[in-house]
C-alpha positions as CSV (number, residue, x, y, z in Angstrom):
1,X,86.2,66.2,88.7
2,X,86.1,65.1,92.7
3,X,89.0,63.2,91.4
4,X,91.1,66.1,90.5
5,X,89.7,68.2,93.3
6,X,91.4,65.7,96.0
7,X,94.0,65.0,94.2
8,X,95.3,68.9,94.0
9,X,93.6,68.9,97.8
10,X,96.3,66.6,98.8
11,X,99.0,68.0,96.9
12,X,98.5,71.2,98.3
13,X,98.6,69.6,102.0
14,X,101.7,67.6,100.9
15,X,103.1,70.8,99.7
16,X,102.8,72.8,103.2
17,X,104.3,69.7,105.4
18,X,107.8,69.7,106.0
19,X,109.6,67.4,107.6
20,X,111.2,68.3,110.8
21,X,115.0,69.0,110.8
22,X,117.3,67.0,113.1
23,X,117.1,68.9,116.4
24,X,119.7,71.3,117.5
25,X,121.7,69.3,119.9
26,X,121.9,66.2,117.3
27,X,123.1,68.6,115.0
28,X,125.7,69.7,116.5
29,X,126.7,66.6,117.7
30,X,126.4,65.4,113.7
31,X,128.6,68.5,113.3
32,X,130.9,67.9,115.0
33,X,131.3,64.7,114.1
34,X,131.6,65.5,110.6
35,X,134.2,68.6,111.3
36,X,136.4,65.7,113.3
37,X,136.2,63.2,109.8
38,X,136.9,66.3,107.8
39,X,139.9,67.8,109.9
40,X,141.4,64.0,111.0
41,X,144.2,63.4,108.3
42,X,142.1,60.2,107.8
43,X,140.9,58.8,104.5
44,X,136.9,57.5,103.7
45,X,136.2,54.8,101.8
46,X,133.5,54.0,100.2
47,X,132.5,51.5,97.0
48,X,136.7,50.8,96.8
49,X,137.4,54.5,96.1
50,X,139.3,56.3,99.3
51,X,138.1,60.0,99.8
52,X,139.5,63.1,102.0
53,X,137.5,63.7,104.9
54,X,136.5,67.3,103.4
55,X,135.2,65.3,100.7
56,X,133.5,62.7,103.2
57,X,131.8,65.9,105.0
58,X,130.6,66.6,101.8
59,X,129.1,63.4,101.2
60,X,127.6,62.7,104.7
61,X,125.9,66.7,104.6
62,X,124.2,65.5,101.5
63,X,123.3,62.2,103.2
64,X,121.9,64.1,106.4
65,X,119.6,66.5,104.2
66,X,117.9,63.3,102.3
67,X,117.5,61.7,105.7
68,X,116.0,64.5,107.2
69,X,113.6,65.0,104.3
70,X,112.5,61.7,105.1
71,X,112.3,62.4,108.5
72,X,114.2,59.6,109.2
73,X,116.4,60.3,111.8
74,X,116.4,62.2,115.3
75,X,119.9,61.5,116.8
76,X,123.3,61.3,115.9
77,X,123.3,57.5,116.6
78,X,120.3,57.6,113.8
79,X,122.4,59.7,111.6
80,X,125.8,57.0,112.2
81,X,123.4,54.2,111.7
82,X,121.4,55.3,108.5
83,X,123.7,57.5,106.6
84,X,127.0,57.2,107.6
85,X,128.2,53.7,108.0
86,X,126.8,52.2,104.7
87,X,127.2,52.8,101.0
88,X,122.9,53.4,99.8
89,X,124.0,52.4,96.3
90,X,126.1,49.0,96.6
91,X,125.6,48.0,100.5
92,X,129.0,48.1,101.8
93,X,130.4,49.7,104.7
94,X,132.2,52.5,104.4
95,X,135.3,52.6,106.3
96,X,137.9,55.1,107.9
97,X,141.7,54.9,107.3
98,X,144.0,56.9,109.5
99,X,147.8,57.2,108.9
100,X,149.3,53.3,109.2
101,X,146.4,51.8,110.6
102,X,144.1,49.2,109.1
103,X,140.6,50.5,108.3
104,X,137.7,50.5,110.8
105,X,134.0,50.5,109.6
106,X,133.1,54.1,109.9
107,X,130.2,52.7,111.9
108,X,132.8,52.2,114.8
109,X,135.1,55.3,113.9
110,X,132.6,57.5,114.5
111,X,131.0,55.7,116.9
112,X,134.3,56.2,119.1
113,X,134.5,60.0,118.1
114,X,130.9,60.6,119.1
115,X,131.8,59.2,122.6
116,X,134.8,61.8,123.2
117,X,132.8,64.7,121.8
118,X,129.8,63.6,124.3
119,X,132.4,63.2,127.0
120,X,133.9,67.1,126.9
């Protein structure tokens, strides 16, 4: 009985915590970042299939909302690091094709754009 008793107890409390969402200025700075992939021209790869940046956005969002479930991450840097420069499933890094150019790890691409959006 004491058994059940703590273990609804606890899922009650585990219920009614939350974690915290990324805060404001990181998530416009995530945004951003994301609007920039989406609205580049550029092509996303990840595990050897090449994606539109709408549907890399699309992707990454659903990578930000598990990461801030797990309370995971607090900065864009965190976000770059955790969710957006590594395939969860297989490992590999996803990287960014623009026009003629060779690819660049994501890691770096938005890395780069991250800089110019802090520098305006």
């Amino acid at each position: 009985m004491m058994r059940k008793f703590l273990a609804l107890a606890f899922a009650l409390a585990s219920a009614g915590a939350q974690a915290a969402p990324l805060p404001a200025p990181a998530r416009a700075e995530v945004d951003a970042l994301l609007t920039r992939l989406q609205s580049s021209g550029c092509q996303f790869n990840r595990n050897g299939s090449w994606y539109s940046g709408a549907d890399a956005r699309t992707h990454l969002l659903r990578k930000l909302e598990y990461l801030e479930k797990k309370d995971l991450i607090r900065n864009a840097e965190q976000f770059i690091e955790l969710g957006a420069s590594t395939s969860s499933s297989s490992g590999k890094p996803y990287t960014v094709k623009c026009g003629a150019a060779a690819p660049v790890e994501s890691k770096a691409w938005l890395s780069a754009e991250l800089k110019a959006i802090r520098a305006h």
